[in-house]
C-alpha positions in Angstrom: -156.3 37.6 -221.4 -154.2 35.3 -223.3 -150.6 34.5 -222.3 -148.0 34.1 -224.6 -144.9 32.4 -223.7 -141.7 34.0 -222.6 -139.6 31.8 -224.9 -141.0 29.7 -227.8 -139.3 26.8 -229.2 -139.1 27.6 -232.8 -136.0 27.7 -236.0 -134.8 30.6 -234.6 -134.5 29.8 -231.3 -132.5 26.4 -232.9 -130.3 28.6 -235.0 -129.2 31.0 -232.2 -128.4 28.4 -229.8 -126.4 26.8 -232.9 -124.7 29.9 -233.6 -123.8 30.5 -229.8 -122.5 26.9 -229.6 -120.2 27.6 -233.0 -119.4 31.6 -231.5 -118.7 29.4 -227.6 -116.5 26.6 -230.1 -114.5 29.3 -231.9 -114.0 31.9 -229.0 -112.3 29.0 -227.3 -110.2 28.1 -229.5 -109.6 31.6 -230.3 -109.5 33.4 -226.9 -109.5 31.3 -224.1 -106.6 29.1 -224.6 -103.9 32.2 -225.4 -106.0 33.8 -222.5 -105.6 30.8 -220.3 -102.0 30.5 -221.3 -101.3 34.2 -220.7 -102.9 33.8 -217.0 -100.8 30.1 -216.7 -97.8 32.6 -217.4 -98.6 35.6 -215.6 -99.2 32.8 -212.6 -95.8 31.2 -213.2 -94.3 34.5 -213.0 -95.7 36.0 -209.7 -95.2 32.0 -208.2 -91.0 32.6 -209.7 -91.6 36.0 -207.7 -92.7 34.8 -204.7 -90.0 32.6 -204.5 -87.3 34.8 -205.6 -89.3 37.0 -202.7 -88.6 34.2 -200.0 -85.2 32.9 -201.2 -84.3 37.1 -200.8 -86.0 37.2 -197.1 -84.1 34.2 -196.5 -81.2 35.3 -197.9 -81.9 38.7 -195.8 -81.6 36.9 -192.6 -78.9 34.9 -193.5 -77.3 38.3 -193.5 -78.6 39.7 -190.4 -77.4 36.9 -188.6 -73.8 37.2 -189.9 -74.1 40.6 -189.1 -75.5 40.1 -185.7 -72.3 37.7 -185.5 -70.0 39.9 -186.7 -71.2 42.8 -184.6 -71.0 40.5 -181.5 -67.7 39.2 -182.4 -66.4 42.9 -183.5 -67.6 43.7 -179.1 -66.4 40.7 -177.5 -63.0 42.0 -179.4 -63.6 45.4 -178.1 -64.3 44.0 -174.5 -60.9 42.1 -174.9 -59.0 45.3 -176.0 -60.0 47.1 -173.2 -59.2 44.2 -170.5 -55.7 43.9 -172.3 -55.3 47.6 -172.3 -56.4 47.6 -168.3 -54.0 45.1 -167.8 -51.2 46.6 -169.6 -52.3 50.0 -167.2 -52.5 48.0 -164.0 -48.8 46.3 -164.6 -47.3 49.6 -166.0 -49.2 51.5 -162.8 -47.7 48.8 -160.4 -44.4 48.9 -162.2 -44.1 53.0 -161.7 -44.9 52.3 -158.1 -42.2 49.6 -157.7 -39.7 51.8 -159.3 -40.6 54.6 -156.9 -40.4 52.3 -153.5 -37.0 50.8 -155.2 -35.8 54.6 -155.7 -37.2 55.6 -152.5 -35.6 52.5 -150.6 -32.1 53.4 -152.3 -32.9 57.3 -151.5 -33.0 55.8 -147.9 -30.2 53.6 -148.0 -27.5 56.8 -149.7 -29.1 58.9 -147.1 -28.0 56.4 -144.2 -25.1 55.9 -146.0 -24.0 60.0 -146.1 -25.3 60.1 -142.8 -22.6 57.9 -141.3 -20.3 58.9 -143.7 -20.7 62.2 -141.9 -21.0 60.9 -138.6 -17.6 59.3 -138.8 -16.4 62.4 -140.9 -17.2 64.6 -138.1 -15.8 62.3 -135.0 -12.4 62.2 -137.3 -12.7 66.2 -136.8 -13.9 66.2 -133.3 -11.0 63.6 -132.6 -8.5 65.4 -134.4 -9.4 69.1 -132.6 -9.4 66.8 -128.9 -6.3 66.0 -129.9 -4.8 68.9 -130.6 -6.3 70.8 -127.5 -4.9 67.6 -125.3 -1.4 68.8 -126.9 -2.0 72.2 -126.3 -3.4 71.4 -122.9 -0.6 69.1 -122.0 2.6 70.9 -123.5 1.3 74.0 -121.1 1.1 71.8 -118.5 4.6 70.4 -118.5 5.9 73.8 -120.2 8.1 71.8 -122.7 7.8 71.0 -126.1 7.0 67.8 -126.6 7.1 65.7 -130.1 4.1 66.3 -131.8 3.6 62.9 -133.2 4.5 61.0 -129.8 1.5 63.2 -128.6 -1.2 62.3 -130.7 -0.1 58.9 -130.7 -0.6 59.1 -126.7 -4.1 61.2 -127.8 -5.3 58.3 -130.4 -4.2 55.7 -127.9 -6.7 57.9 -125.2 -9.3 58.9 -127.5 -10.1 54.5 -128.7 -9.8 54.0 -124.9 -12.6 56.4 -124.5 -14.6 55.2 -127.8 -14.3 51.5 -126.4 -15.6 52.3 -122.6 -19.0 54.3 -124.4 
């Protein structure tokens, strides 16, 4: 068996690897450099991407710490509302209740007051009756009319004798 080389150097063999380095020249200049620039571009693109991607997560955070902020700050304000509005209920609460002691203490204090005013009201009547039953008592007892007023000025004279000794 004779064997017959795979490849054999010959003028055709020169002329296709010619033509492939001519077809390999022109495709180059051809192709690859608007392919290259076309994947420089499409590479500049998604690298602007990218970044406009991280300057819009930083961006998003900067915002969702300002909200964070502003939804602490919008609490703490809340929590302050309602301590100022406790406080406003605690001194209005203690306010009623010193109202009502002051009214109750003045309640007290008219009460005494229409109490003695009574008092002395009704020991002016129970005087007054004494005295007219010591008239009655004594003008029966010495069967003649005596003056009236010299009476109950002897009565009043009597009856502050009696007061003084209780």
């Amino acid at each position: 068996m004779d064997f017959k080389p795979v490849v054999t150097i010959s003028w055709e063999l020169l002329f296709q690897i010619i033509n492939t380095v001519i077809l390999f020249l022109v495709l180059k200049k051809i192709l690859f450099k608007p392919v290259l620039n076309i994947i420089e571009k499409r590479e500049n693109m998604i690298q602007e991407d990218l970044a406009a991607g991280a300057k819009a997560k930083n961006e998003g955070i900067a915002l969702k710490k300002e909200y964070e902020e502003k939804v602490s700050i919008a609490k703490e304000e809340g929590r302050e509302i309602i301590r100022q509005a406790t406080a406003r209920a605690e001194e209005k609460s203690n306010q009623i209740i010193s109202d009502a002691q002051a009214e109750v203490v003045s309640l007290k204090a008219k009460a005494s007051k229409d109490i003695a005013q009574e008092k002395e009201q009704a020991i002016a009547e129970i005087r007054n009756d004494i005295s007219d039953i010591a008239i009655l008592a004594a003008s029966k007892v010495l069967e003649e009319d005596i003056d009236k007023s010299k009476h109950e000025d002897l009565i009043e004279k009597f009856i502050k004798e009696v007061g003084e000794a209780k």
